[in-house]
MILUM-965130 format. One record per residue: residue in one letter; x, y, z of N, C-alpha, C, O in turn. Coordinates in Angstrom, 3 decimals. Example, Ala and Ser with C-alpha at 12.3 -4.5 7.8 and 13.67 -1.06 7.14 Angstrom:
- A | 13.190 | -5.690 | 7.800 | 12.300 | -4.500 | 7.800 | 13.200 | -3.300 | 7.800 | 14.236 | -3.319 | 8.465;
- S | 12.850 | -2.250 | 7.080 | 13.670 | -1.060 | 7.140 | 12.900 | 0.030 | 7.870 | 13.409 | 1.138 | 8.039;
***
This chain:
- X | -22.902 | 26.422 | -6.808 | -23.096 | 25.299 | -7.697 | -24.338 | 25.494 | -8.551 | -24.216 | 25.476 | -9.776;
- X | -25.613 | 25.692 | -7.942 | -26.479 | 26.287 | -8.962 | -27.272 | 25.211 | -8.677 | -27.119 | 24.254 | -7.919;
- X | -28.184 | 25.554 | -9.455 | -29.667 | 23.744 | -9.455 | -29.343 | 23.139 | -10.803 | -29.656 | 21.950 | -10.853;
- X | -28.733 | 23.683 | -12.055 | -28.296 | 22.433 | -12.839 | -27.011 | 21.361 | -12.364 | -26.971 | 20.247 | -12.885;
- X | -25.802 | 21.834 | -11.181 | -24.778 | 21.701 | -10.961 | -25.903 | 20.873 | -10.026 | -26.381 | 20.089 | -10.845;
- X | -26.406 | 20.694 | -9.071 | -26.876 | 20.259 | -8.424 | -27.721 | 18.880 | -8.694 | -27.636 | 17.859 | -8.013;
- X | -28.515 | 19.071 | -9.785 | -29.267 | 17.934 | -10.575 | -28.806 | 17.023 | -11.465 | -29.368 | 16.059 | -11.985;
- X | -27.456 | 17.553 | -11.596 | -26.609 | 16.620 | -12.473 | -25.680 | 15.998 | -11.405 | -25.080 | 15.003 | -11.811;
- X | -25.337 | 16.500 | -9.664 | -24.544 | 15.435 | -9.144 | -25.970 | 14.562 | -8.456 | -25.714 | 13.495 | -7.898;
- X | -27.366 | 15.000 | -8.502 | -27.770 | 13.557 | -7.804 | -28.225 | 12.697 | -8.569 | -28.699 | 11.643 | -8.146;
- X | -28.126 | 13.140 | -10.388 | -28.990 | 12.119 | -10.905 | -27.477 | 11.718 | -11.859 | -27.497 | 11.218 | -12.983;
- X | -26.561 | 11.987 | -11.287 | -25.342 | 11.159 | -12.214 | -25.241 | 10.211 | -13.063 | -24.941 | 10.172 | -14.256;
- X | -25.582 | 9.308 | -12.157 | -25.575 | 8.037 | -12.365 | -26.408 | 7.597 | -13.941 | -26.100 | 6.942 | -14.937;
- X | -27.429 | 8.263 | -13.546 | -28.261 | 8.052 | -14.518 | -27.756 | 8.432 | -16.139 | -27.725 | 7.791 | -17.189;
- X | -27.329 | 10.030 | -15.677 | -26.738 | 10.932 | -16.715 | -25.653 | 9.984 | -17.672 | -25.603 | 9.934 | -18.901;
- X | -24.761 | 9.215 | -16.611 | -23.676 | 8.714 | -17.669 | -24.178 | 7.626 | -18.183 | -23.688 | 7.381 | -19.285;
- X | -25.339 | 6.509 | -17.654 | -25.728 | 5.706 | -18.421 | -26.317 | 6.071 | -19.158 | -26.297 | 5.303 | -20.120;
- X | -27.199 | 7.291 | -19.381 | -27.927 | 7.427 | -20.863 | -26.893 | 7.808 | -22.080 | -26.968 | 7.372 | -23.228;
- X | -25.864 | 8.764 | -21.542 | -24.585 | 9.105 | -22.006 | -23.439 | 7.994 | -23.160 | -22.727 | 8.064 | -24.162;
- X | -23.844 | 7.215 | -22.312 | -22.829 | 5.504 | -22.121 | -24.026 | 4.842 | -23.525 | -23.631 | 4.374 | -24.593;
- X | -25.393 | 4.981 | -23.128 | -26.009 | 4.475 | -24.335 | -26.243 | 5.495 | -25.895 | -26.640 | 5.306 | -27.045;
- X | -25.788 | 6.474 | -25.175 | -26.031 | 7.302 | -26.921 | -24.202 | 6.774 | -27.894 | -23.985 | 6.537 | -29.083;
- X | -23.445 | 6.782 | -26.908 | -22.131 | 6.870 | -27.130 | -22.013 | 5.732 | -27.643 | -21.293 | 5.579 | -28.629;
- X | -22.704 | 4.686 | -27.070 | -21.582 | 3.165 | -27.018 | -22.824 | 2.279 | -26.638 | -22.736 | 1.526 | -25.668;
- X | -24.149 | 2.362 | -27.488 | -24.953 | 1.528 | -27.645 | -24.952 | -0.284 | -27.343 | -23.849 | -0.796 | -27.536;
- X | -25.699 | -0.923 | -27.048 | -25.825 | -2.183 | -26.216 | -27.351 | -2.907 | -26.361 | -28.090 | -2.946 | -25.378;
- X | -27.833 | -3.567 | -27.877 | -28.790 | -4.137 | -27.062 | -28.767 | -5.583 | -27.744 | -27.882 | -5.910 | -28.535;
- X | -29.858 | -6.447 | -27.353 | -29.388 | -7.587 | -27.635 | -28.354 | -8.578 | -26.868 | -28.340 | -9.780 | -27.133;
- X | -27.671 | -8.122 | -26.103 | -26.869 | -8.688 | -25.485 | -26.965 | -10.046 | -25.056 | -25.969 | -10.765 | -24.982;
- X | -28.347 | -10.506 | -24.712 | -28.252 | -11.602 | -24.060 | -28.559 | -12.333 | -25.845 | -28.491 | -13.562 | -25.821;
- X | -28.833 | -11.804 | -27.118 | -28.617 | -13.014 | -28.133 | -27.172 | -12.745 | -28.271 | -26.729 | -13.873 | -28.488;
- X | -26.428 | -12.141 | -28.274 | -24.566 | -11.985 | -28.222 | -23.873 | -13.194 | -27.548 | -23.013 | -13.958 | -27.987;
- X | -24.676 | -13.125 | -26.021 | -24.106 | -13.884 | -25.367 | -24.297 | -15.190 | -25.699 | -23.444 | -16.054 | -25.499;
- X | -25.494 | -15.415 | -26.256 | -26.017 | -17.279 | -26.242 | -24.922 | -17.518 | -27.555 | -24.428 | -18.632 | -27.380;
- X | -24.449 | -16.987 | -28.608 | -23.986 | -16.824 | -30.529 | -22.580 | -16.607 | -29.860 | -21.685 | -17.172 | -30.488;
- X | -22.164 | -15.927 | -28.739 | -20.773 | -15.821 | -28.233 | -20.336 | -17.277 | -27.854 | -19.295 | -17.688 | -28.368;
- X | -20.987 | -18.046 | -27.056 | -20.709 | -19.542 | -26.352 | -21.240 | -20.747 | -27.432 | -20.903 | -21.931 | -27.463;
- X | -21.902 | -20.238 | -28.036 | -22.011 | -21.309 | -29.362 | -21.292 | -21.543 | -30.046 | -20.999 | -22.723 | -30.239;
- X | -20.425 | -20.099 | -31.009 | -19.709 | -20.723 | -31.700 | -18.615 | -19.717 | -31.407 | -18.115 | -18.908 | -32.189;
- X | -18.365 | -19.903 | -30.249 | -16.673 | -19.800 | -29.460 | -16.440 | -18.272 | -30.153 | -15.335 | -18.218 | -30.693;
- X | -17.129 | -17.164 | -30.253 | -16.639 | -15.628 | -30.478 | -16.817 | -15.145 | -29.532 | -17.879 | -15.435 | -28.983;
- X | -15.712 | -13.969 | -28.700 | -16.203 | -13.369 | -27.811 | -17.108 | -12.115 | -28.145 | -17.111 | -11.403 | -29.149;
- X | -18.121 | -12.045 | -26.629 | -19.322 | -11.226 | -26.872 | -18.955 | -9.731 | -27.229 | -19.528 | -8.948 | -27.985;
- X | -17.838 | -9.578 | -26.462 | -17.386 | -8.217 | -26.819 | -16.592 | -7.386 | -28.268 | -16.272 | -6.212 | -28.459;
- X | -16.465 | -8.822 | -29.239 | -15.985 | -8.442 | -30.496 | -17.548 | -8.856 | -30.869 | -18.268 | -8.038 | -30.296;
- X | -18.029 | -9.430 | -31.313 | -19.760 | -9.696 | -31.383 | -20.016 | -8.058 | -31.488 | -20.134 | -7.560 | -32.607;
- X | -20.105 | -7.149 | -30.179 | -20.893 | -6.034 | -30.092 | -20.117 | -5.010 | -30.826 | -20.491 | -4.015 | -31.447;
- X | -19.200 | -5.394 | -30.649 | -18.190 | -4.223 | -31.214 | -18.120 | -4.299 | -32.986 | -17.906 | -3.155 | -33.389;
- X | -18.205 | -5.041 | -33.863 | -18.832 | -5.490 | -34.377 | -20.313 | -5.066 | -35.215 | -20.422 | -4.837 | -36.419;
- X | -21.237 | -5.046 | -34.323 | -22.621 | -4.799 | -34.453 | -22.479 | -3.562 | -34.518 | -22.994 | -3.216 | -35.581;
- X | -21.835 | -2.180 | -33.675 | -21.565 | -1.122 | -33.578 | -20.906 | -0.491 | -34.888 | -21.454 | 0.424 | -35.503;
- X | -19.803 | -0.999 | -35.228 | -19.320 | -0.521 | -36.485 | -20.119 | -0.911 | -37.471 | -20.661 | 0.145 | -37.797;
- X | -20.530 | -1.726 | -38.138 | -21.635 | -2.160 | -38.983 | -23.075 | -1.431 | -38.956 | -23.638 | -1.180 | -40.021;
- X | -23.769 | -1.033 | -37.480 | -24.912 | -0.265 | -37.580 | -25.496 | 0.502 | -36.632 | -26.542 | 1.133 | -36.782;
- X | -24.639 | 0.440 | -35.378 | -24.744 | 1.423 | -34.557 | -26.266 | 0.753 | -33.742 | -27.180 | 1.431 | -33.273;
- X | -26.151 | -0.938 | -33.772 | -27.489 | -1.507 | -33.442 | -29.015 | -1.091 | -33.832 | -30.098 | -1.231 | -33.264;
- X | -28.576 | -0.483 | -35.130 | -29.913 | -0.175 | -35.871 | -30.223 | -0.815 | -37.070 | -29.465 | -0.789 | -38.040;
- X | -31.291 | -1.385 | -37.055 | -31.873 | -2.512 | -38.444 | -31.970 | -1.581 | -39.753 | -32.791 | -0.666 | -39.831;
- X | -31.129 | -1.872 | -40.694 | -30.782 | -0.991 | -41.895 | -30.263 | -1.711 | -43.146 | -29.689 | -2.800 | -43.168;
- X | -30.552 | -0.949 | -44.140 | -29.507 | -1.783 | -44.850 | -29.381 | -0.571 | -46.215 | -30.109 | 0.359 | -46.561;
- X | -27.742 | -1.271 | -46.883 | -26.832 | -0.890 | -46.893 | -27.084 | -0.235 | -48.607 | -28.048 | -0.723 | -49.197;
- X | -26.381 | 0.660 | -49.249 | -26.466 | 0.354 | -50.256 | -26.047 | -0.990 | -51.047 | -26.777 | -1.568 | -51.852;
- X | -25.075 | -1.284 | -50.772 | -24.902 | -3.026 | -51.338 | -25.912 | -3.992 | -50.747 | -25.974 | -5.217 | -50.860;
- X | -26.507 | -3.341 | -50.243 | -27.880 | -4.450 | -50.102 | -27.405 | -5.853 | -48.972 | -27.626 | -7.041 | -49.210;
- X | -26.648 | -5.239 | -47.613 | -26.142 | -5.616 | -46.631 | -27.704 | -5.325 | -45.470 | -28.412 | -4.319 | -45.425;
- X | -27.807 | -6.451 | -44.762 | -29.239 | -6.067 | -43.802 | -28.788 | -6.419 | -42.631 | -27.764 | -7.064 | -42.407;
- X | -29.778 | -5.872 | -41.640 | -29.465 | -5.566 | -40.396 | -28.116 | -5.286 | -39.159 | -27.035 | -4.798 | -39.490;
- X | -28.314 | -5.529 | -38.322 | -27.367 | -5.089 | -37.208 | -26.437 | -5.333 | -37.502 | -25.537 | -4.521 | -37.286;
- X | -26.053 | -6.979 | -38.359 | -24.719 | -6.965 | -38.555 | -23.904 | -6.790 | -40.286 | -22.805 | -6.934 | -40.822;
- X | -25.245 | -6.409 | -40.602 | -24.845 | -6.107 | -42.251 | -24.486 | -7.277 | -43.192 | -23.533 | -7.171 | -43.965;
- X | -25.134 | -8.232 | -43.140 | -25.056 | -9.556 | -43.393 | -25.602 | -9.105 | -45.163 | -26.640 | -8.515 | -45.462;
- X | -24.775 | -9.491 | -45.883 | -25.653 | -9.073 | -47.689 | -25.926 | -10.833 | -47.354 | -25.372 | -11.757 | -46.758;
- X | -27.324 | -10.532 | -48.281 | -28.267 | -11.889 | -48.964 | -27.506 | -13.307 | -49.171 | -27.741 | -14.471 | -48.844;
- X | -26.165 | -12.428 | -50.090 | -25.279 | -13.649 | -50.452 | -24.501 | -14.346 | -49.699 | -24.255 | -15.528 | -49.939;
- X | -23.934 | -13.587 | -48.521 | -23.380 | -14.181 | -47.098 | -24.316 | -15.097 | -46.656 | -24.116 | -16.280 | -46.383;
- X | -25.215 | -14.556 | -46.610 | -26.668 | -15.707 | -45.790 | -26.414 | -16.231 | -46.597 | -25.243 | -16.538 | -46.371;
- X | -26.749 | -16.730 | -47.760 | -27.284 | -17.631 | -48.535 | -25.833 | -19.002 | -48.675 | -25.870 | -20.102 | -49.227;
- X | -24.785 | -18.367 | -47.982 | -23.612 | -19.170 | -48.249 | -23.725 | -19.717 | -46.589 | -23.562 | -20.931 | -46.467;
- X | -23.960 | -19.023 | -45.444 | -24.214 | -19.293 | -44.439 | -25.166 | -20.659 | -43.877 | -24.865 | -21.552 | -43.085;
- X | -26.632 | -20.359 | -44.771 | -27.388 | -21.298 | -45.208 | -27.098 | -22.721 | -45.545 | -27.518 | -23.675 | -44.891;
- X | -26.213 | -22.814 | -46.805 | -25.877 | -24.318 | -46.933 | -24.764 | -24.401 | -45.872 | -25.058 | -25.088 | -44.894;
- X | -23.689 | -23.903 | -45.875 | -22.310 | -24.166 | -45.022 | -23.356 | -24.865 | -44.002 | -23.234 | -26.073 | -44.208;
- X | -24.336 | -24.654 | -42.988 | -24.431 | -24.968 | -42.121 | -25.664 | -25.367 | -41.876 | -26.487 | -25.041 | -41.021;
- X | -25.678 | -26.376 | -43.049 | -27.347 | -27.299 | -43.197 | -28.658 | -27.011 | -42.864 | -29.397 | -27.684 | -42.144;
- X | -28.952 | -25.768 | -43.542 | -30.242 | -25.219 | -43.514 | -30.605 | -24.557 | -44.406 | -29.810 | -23.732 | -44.857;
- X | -31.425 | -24.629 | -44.762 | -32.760 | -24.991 | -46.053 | -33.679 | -23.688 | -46.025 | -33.510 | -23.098 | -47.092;
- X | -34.204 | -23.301 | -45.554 | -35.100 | -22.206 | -44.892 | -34.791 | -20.292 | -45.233 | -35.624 | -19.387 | -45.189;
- X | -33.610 | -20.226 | -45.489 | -33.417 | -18.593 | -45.568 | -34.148 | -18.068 | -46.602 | -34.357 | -18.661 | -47.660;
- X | -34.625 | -16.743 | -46.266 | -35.409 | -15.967 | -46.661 | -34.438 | -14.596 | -46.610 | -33.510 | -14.455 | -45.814;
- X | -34.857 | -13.584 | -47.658 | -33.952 | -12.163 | -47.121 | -34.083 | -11.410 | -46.195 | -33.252 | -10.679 | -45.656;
- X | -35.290 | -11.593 | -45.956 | -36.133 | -11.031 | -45.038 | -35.954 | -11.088 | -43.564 | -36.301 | -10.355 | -42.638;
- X | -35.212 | -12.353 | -43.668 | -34.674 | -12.768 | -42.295 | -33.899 | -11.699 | -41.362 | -33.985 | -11.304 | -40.199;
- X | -33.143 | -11.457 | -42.430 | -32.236 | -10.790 | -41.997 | -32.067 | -9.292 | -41.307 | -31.041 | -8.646 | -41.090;
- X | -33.348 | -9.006 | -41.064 | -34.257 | -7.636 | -40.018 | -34.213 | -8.449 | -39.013 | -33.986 | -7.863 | -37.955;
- X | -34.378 | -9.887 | -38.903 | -34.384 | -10.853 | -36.951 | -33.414 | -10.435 | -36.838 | -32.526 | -10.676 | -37.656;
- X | -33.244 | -9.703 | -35.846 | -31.623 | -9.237 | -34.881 | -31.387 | -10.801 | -34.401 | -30.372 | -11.223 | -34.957;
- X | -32.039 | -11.869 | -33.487 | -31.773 | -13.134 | -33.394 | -30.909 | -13.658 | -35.218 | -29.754 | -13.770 | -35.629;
- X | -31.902 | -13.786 | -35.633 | -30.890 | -14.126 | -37.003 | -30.204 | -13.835 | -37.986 | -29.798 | -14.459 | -38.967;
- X | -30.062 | -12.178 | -37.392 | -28.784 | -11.647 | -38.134 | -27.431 | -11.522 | -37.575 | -26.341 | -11.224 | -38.065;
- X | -27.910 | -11.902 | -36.176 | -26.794 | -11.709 | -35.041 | -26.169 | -12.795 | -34.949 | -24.952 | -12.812 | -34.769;
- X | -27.037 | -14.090 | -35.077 | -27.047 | -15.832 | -35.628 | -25.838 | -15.790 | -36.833 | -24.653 | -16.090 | -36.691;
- X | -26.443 | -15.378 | -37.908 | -25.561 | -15.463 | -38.836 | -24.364 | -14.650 | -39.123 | -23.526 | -15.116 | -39.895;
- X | -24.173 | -13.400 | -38.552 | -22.974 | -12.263 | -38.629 | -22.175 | -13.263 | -37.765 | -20.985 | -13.203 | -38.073;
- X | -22.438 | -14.222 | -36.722 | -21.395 | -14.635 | -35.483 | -21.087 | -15.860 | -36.292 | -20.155 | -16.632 | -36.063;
- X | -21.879 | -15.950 | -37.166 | -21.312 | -17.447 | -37.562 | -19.811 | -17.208 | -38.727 | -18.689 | -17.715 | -38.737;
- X | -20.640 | -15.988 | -39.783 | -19.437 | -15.762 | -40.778 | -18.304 | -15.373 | -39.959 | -17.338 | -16.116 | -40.135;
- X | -18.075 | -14.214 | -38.915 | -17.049 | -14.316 | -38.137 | -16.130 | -14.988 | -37.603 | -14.949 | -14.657 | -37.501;
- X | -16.902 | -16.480 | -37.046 | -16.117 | -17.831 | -36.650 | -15.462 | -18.227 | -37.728 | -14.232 | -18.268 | -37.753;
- X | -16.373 | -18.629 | -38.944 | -15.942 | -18.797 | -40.348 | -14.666 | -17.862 | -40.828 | -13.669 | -18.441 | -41.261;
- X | -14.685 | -16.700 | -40.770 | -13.724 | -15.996 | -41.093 | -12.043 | -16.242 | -39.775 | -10.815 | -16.230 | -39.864;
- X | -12.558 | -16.334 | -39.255 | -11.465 | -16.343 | -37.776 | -11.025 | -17.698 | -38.431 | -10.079 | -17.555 | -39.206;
- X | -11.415 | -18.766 | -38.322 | -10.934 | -20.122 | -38.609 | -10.292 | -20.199 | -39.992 | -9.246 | -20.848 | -39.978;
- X | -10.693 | -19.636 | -41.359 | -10.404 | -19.836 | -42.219 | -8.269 | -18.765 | -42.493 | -7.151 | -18.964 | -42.967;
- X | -9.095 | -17.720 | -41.752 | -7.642 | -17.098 | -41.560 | -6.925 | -17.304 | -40.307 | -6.328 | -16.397 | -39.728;
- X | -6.994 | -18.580 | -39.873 | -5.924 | -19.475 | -38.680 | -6.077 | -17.912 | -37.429 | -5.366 | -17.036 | -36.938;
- X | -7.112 | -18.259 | -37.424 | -7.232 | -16.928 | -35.912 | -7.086 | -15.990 | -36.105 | -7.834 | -15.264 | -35.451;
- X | -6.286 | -15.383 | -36.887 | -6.424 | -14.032 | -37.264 | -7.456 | -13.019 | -36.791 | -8.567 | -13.227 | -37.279;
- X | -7.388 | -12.075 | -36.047 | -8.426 | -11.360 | -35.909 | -8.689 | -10.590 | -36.697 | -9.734 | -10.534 | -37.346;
- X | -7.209 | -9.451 | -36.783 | -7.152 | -8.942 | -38.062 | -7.684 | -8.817 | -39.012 | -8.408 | -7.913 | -39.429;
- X | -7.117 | -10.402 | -39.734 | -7.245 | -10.778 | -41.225 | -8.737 | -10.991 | -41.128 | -9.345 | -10.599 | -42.124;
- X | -9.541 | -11.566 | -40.078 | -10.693 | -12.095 | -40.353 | -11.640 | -10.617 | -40.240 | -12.068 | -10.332 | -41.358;
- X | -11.966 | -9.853 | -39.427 | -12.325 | -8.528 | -39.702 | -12.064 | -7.595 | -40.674 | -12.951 | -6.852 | -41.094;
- X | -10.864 | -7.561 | -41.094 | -10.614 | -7.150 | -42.744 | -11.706 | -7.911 | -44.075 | -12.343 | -7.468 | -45.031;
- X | -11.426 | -9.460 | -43.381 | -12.296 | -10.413 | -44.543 | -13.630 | -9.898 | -44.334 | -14.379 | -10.317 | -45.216;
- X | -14.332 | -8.991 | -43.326 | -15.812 | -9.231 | -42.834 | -16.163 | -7.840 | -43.877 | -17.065 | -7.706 | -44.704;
- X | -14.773 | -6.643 | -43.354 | -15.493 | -5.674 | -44.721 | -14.886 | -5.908 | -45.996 | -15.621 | -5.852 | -46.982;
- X | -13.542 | -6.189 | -46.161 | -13.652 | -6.214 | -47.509 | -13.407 | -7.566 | -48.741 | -12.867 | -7.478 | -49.843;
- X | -13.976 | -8.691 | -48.125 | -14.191 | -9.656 | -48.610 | -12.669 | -10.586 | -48.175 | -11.558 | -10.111 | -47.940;
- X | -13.031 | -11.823 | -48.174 | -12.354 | -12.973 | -48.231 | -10.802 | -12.774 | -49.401 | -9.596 | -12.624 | -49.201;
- X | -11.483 | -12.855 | -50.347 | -10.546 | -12.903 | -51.639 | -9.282 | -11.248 | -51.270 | -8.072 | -11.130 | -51.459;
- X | -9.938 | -10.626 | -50.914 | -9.009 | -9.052 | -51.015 | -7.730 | -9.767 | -49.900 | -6.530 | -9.889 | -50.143;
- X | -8.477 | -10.157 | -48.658 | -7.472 | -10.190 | -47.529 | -6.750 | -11.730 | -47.945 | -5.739 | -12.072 | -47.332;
- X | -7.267 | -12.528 | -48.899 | -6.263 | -13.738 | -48.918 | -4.922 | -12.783 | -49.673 | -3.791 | -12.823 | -49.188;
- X | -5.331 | -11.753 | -51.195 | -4.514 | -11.276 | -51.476 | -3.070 | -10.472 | -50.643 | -1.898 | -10.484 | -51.019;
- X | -3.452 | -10.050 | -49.860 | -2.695 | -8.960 | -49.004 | -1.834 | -9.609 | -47.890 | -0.856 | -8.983 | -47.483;
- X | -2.156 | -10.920 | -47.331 | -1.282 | -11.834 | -46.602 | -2.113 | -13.088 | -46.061 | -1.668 | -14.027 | -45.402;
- X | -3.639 | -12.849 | -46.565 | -4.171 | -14.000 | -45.489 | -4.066 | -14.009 | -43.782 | -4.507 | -13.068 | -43.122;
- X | -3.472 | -15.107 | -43.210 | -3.585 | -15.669 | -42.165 | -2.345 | -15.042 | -41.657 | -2.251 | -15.059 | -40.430;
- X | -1.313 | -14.460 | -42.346 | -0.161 | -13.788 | -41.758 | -0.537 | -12.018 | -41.773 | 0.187 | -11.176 | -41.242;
- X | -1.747 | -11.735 | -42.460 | -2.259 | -10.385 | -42.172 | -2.001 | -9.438 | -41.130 | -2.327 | -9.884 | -40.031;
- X | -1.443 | -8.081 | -41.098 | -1.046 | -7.147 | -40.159 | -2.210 | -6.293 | -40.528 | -2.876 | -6.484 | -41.545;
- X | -2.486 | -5.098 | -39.437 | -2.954 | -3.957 | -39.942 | -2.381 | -3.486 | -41.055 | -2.931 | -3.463 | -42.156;
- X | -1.011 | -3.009 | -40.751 | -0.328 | -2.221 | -41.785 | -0.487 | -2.677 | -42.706 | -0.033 | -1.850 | -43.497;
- X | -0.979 | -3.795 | -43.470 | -0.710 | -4.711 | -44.686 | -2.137 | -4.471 | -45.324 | -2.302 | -5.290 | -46.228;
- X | -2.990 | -3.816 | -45.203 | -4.562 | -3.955 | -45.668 | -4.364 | -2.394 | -46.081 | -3.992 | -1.373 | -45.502;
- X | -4.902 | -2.817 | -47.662 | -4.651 | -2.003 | -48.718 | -5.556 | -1.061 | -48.618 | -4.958 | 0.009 | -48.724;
- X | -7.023 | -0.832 | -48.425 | -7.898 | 0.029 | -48.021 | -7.936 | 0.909 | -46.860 | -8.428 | 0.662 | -45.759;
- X | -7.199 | 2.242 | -47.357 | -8.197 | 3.027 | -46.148 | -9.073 | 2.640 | -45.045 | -8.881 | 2.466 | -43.842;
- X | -10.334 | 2.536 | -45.992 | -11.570 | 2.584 | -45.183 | -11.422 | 0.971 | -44.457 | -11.764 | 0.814 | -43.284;
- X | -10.943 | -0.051 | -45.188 | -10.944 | -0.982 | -44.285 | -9.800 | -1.151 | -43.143 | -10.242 | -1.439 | -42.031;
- X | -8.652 | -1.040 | -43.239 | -7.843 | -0.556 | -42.149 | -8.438 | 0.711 | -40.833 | -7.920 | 0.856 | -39.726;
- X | -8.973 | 1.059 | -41.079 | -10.071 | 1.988 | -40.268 | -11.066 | 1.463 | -39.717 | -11.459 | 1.606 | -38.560;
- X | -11.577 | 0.711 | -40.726 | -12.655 | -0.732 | -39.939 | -12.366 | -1.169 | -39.027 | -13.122 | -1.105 | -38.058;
- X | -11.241 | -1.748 | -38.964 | -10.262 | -3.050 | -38.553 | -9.911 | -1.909 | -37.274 | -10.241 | -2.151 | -36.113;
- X | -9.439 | -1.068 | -37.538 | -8.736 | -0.143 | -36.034 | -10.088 | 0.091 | -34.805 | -10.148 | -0.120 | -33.594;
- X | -11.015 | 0.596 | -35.763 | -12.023 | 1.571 | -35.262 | -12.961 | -0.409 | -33.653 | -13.107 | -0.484 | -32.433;
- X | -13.244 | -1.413 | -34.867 | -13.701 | -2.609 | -33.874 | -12.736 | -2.577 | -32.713 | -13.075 | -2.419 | -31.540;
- X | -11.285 | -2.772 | -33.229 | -10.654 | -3.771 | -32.212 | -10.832 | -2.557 | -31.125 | -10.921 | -3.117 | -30.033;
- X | -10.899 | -1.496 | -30.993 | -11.007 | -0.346 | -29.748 | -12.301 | -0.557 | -29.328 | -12.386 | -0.951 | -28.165;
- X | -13.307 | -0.415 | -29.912 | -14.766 | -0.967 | -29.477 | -14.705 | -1.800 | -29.129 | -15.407 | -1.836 | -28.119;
- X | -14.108 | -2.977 | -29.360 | -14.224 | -4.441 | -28.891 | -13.605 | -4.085 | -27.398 | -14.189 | -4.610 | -26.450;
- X | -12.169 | -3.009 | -27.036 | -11.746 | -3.092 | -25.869 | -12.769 | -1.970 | -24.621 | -12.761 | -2.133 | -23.401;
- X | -13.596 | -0.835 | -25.407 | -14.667 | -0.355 | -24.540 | -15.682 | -1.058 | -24.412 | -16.260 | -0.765 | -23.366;
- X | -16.341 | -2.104 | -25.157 | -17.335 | -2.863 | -24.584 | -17.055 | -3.428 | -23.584 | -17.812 | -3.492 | -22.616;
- X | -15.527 | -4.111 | -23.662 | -15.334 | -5.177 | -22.661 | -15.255 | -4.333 | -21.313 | -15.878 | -4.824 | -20.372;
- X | -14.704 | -3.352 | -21.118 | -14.566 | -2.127 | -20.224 | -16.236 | -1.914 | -19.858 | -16.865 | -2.553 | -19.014;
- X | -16.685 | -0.982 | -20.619 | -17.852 | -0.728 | -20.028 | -19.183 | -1.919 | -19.743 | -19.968 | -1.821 | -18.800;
- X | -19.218 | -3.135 | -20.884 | -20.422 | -3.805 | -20.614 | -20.243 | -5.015 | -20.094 | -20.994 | -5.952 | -20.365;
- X | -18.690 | -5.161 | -18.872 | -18.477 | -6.770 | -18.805 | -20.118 | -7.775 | -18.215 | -20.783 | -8.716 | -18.648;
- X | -20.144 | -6.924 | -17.118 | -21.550 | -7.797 | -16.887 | -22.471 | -7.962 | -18.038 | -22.712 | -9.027 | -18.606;
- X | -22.939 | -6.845 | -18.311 | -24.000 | -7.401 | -19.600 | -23.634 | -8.643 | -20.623 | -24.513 | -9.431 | -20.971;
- X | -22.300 | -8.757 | -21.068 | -21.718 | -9.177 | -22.223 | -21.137 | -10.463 | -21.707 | -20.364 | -11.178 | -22.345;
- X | -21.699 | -10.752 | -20.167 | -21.479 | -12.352 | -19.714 | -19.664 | -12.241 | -19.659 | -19.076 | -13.283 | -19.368;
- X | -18.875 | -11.056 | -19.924 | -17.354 | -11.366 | -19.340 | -16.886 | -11.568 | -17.840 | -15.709 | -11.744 | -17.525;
- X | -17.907 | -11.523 | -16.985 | -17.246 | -11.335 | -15.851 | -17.508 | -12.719 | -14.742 | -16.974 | -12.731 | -13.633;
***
């Protein structure tokens, strides 16, 4: 077996969680969870989510989309009144608390407006509201979303959404 064969079965454990975090990143969780039970999204589309958008790294976009969940200025700023508050700044939007705040809120917003849709409402998150009312709205399929890259969006979450729930149920308050 050797001493690397050896150091890799006693520190395993360890190995696949650092593994598990380069792969399939996790932080924040406990603001996921409080923005998951607030406004009724589960935590594991939340992260999955955060992952496709930035790989849980504070960035922003060329369209001028900021932080973890890629929230552009103008989302906030529609986020802002929709939900009686006065206060936004752009700047905000580096608070993982209040980008994670507001990405969970447009999500609910999007889910509700396209009658549950998961689909349709994750299509609406990358490629706007107006594209996915065009293409079917609230009766939205995968197959029916005209973009490449957003049909790829849409594939690439809903599988993340099913390895988070797999790998992070405890963290992500599913269990």
């Amino acid at each position: 077996m050797g001493a690397i064969g050896g150091f890799l079965i006693a520190n395993s454990d360890r190995f696949l969680r650092t593994l598990q975090e380069v792969t399939l990143p996790l932080r924040h969780e406990d603001i996921i969870r409080q923005q998951a039970r607030e406004k009724n999204v589960p935590p594991d589309l939340i992260a999955a989510v955060i992952y496709a958008e930035s790989r849980f790294r504070d960035q922003e976009s060329n369209a001028g989309a900021r932080g973890l969940m890629q929230v552009t200025p103008a989302t906030a700023e529609f986020i802002e009144r929709d939900s009686g508050g006065s206060t936004f700044k752009a700047d905000d939007l580096s608070n993982p608390d209040i980008n994670i705040r507001y990405g969970t809120y447009y999500l609910r917003h999007l889910l509700d407006k396209f009658d549950g849709n998961l689909v349709a409402a994750l299509a609406a998150y990358n490629a706007g509201e107006t594209n996915v009312a065009a293409w079917g709205g609230g009766d939205l399929k995968v197959d029916d979303i005209q973009f490449p890259e957003t049909r790829d969006y849409v594939e690439d979450v809903l599988d993340k959404r099913d390895e988070y729930a797999q790998h992070y149920r405890h963290e992500l308050g599913l269990d």
